[in-house]
Structure formats: C-alpha cells, structure tokens
ROTIKE-151058 format. One record per atom (N, C-alpha, C): residue number from 1; residue in one letter; x, y, z; atom name. Coordinates in Angstrom, 3 decimals. Layout:
// ROTIKE-151058
{n:NUM	res:a	px:X	py:Y	pz:Z	atom:CA}
...
// end
This chain:
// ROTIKE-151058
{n:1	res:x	px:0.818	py:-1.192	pz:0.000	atom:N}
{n:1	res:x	px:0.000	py:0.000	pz:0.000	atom:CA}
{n:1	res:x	px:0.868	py:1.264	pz:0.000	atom:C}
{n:2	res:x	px:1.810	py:0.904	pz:0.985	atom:N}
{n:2	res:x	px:2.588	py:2.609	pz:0.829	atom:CA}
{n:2	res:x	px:3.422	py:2.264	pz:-0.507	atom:C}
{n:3	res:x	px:3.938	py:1.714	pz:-1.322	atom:N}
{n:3	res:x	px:4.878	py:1.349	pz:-2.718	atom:CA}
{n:3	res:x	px:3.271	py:2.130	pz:-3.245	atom:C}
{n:4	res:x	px:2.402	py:1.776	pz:-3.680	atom:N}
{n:4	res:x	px:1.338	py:2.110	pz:-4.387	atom:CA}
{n:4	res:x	px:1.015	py:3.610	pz:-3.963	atom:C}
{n:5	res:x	px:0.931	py:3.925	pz:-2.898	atom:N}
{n:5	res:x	px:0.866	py:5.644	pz:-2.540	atom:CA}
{n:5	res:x	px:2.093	py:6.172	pz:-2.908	atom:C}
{n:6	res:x	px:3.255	py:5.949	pz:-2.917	atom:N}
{n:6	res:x	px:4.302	py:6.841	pz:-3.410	atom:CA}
{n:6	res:x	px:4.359	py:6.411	pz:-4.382	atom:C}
{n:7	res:x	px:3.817	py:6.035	pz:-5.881	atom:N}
{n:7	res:x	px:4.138	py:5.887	pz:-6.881	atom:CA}
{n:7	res:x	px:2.561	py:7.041	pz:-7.379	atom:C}
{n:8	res:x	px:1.697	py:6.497	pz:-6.785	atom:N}
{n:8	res:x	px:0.870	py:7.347	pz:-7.138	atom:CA}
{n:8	res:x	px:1.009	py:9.267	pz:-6.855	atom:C}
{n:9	res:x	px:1.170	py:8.962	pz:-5.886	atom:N}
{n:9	res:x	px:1.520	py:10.806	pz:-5.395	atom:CA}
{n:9	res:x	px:2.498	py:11.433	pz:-6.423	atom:C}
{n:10	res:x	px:4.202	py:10.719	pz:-6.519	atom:N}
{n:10	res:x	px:4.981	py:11.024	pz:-7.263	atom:CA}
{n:10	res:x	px:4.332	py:11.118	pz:-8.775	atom:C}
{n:11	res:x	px:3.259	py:10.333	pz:-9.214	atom:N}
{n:11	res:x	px:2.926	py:10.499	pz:-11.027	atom:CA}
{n:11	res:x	px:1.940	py:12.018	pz:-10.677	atom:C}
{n:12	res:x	px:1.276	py:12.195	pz:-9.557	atom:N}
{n:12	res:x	px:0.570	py:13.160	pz:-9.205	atom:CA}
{n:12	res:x	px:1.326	py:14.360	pz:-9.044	atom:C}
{n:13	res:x	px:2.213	py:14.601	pz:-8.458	atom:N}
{n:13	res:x	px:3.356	py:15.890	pz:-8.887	atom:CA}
{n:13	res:x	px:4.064	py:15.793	pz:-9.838	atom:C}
{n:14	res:x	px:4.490	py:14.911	pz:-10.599	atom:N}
{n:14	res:x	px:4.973	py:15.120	pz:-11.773	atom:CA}
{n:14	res:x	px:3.819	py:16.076	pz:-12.687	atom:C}
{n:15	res:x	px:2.537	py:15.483	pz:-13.158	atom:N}
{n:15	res:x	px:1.740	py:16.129	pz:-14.043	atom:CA}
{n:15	res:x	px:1.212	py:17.164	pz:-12.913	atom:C}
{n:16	res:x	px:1.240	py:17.562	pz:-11.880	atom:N}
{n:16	res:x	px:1.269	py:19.050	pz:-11.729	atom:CA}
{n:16	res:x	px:2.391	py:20.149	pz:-11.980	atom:C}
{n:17	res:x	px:3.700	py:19.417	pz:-11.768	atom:N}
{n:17	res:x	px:5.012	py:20.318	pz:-12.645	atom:CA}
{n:17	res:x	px:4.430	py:20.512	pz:-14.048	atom:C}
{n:18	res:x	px:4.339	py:19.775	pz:-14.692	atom:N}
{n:18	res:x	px:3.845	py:19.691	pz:-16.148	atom:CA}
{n:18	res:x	px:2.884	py:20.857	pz:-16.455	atom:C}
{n:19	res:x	px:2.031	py:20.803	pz:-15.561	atom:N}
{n:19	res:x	px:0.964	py:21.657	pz:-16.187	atom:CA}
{n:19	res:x	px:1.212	py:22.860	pz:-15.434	atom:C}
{n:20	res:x	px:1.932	py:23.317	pz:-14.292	atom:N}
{n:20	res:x	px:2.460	py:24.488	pz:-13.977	atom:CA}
{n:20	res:x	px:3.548	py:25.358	pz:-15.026	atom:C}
{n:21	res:x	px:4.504	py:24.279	pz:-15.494	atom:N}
{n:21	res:x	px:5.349	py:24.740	pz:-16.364	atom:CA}
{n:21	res:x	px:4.695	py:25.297	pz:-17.536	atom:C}
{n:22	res:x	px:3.945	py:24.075	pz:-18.102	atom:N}
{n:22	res:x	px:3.363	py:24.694	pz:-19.533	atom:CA}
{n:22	res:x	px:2.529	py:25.542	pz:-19.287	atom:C}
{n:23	res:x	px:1.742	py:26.148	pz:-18.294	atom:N}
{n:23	res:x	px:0.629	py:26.763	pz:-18.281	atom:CA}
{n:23	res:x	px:1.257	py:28.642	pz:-18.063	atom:C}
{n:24	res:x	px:2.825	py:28.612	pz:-17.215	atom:N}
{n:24	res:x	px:4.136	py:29.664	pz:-16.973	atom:CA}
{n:24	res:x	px:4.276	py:29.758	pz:-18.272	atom:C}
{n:25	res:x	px:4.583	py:28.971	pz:-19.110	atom:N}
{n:25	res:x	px:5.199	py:29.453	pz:-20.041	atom:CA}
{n:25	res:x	px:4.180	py:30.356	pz:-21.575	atom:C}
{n:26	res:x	px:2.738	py:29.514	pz:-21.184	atom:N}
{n:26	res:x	px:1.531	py:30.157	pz:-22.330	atom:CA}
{n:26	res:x	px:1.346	py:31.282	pz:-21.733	atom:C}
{n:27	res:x	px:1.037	py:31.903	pz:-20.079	atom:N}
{n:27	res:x	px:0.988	py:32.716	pz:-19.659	atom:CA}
{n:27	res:x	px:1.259	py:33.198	pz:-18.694	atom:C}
{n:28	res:x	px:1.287	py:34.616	pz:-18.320	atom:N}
{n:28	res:x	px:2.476	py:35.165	pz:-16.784	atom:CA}
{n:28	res:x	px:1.219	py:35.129	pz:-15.971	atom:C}
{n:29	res:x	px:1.133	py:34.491	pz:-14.867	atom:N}
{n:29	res:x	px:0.370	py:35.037	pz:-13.828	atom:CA}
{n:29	res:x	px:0.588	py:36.263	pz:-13.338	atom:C}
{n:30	res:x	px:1.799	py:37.111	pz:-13.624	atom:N}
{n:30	res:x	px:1.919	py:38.503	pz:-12.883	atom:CA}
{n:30	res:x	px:1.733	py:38.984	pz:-13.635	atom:C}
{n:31	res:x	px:1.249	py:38.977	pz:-15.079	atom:N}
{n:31	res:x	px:0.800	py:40.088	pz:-16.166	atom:CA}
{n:31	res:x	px:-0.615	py:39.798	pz:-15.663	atom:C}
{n:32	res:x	px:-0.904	py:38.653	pz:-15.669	atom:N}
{n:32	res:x	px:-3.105	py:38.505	pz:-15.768	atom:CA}
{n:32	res:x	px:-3.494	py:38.462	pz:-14.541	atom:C}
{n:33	res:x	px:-2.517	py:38.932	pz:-13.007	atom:N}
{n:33	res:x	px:-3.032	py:39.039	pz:-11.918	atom:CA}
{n:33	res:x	px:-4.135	py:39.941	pz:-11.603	atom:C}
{n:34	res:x	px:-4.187	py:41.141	pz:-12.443	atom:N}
{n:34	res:x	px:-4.703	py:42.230	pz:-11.786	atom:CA}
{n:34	res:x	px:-6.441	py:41.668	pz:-12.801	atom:C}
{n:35	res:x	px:-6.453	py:41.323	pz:-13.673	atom:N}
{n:35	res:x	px:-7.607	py:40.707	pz:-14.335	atom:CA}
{n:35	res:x	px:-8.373	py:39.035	pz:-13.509	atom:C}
{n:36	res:x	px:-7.450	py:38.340	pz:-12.874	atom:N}
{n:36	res:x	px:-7.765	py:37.166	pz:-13.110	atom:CA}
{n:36	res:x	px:-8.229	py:37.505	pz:-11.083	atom:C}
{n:37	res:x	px:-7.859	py:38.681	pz:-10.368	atom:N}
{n:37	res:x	px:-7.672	py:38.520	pz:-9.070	atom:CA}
{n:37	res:x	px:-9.036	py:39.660	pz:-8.989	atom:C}
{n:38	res:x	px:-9.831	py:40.140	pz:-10.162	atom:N}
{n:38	res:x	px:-11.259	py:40.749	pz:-10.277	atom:CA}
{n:38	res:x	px:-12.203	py:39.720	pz:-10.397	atom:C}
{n:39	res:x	px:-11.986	py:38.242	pz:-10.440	atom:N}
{n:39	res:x	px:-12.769	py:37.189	pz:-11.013	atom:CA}
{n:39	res:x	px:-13.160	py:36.349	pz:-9.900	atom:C}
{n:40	res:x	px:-14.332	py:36.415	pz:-9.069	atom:N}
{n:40	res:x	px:-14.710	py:36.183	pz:-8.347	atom:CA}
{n:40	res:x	px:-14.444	py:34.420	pz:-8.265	atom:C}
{n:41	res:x	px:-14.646	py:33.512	pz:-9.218	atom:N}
{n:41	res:x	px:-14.287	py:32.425	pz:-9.137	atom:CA}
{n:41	res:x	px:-12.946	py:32.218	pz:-9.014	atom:C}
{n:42	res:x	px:-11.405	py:33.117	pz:-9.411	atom:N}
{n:42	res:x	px:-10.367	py:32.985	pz:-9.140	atom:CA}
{n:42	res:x	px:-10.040	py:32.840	pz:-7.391	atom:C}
{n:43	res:x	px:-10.999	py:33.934	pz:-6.741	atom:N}
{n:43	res:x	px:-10.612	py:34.644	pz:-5.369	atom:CA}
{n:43	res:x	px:-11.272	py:32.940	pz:-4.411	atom:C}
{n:44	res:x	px:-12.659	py:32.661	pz:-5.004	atom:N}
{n:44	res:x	px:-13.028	py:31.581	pz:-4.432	atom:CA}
{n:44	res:x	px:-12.151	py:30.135	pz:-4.363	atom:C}
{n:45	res:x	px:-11.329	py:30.011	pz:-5.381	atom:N}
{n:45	res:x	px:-10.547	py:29.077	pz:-5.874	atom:CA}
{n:45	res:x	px:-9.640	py:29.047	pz:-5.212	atom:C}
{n:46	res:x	px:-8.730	py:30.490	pz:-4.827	atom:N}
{n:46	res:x	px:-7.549	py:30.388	pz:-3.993	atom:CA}
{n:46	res:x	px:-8.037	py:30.236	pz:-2.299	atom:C}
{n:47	res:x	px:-9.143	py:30.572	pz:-1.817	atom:N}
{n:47	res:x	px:-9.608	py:30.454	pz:-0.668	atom:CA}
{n:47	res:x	px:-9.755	py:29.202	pz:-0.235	atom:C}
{n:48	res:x	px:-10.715	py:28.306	pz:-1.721	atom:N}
{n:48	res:x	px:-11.006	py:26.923	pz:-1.346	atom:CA}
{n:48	res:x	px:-9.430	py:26.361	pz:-1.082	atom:C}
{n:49	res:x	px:-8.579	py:26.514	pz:-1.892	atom:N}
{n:49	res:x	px:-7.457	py:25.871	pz:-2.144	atom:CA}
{n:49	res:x	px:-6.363	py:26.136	pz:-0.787	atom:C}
{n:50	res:x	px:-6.198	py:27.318	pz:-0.056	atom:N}
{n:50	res:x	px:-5.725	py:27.154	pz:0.991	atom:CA}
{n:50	res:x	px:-6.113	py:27.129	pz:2.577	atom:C}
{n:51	res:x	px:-7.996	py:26.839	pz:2.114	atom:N}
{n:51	res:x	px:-8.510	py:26.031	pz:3.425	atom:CA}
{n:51	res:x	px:-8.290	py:24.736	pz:3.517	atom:C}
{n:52	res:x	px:-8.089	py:24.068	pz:2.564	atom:N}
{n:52	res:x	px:-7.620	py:22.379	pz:2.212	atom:CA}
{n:52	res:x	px:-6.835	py:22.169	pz:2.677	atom:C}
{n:53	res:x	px:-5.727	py:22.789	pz:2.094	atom:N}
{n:53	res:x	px:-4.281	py:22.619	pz:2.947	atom:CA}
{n:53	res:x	px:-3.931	py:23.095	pz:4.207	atom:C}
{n:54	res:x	px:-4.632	py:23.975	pz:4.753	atom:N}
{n:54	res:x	px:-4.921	py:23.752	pz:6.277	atom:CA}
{n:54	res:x	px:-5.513	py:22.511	pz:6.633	atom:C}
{n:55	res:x	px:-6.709	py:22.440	pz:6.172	atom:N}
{n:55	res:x	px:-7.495	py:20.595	pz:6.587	atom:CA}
{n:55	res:x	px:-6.197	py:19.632	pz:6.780	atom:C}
{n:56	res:x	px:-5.665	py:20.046	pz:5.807	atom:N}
{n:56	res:x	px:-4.478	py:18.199	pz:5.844	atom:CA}
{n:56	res:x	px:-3.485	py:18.886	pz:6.850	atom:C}
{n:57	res:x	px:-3.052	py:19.844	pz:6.937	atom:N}
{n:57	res:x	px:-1.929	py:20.001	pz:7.908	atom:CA}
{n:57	res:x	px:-2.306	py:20.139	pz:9.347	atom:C}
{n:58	res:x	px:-3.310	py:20.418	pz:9.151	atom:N}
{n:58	res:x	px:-4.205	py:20.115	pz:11.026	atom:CA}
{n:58	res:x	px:-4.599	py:18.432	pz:10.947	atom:C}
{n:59	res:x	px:-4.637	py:17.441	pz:9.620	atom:N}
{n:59	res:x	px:-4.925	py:15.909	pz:10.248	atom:CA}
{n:59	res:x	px:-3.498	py:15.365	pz:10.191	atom:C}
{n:60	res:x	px:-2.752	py:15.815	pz:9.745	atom:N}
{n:60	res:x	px:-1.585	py:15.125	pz:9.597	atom:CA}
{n:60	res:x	px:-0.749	py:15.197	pz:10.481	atom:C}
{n:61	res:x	px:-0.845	py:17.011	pz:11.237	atom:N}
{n:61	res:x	px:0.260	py:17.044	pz:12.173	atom:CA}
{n:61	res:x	px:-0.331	py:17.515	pz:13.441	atom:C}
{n:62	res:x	px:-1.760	py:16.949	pz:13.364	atom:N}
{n:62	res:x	px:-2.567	py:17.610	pz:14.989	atom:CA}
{n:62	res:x	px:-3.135	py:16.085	pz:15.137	atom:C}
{n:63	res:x	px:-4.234	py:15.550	pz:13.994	atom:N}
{n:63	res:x	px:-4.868	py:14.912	pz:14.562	atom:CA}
{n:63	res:x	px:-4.306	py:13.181	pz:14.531	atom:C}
{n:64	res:x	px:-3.218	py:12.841	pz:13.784	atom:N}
{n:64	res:x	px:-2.790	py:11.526	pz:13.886	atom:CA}
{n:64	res:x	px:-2.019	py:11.147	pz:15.028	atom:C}
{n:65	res:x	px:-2.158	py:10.356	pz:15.915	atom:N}
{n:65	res:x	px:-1.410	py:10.267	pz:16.857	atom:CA}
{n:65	res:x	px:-0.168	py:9.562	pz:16.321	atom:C}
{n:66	res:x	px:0.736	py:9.904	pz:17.112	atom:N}
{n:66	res:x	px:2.626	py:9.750	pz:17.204	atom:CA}
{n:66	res:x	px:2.798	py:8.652	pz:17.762	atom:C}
// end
C-alpha cells in the first residue's frame, strides 16, 4: 500500500510540474493578476485551495497520533 501511494503521489506531482510549467510558459500570472484577481471564481478558488491545505496540515500534524 505505501509502494502504491508513493508511486501514485509522485505520477501526481509530476503532471502538476507539467501543467504548472506549460501553463508559466503560455501565460504570466503577474501580467493577468490584476484581471484574473477581479474574477470572483479565481478569489473563491484560492480560498477553497488554501482552506484544504490547512485541513491536511491540522490531520496530519494535529490529529494523527505519534
């Protein structure tokens, strides 16, 4: 099970490099910030996205016991 979770996670950050890179290179997030940060679904997106990662870092390093 853990061989199968680190193979999976690792193919899972690989194609997020992938699509960070190619997506840097079609376009600047610091040119389309001031457009893309008026877009109410952008603002919701980054909110959802770093209440999540609070969720996992409060089960991972609060709620699993040691």
């Amino acid at each position: 099970m853990v061989a199968f979770l680190k193979v999976s996670l690792s193919l899972i950050w690989v194609f997020m490099v992938y699509v960070v890179v190619s997506t840097s290179l079609e376009s600047s997030l610091f040119k389309e910030w001031d457009y893309l940060g008026s877009i109410p679904w952008m603002r919701a997106t980054l909110w959802d996205f770093y209440a999540n990662v609070l969720v996992i870092f409060l089960w991972v390093e609060i709620l699993q016991p040691k």
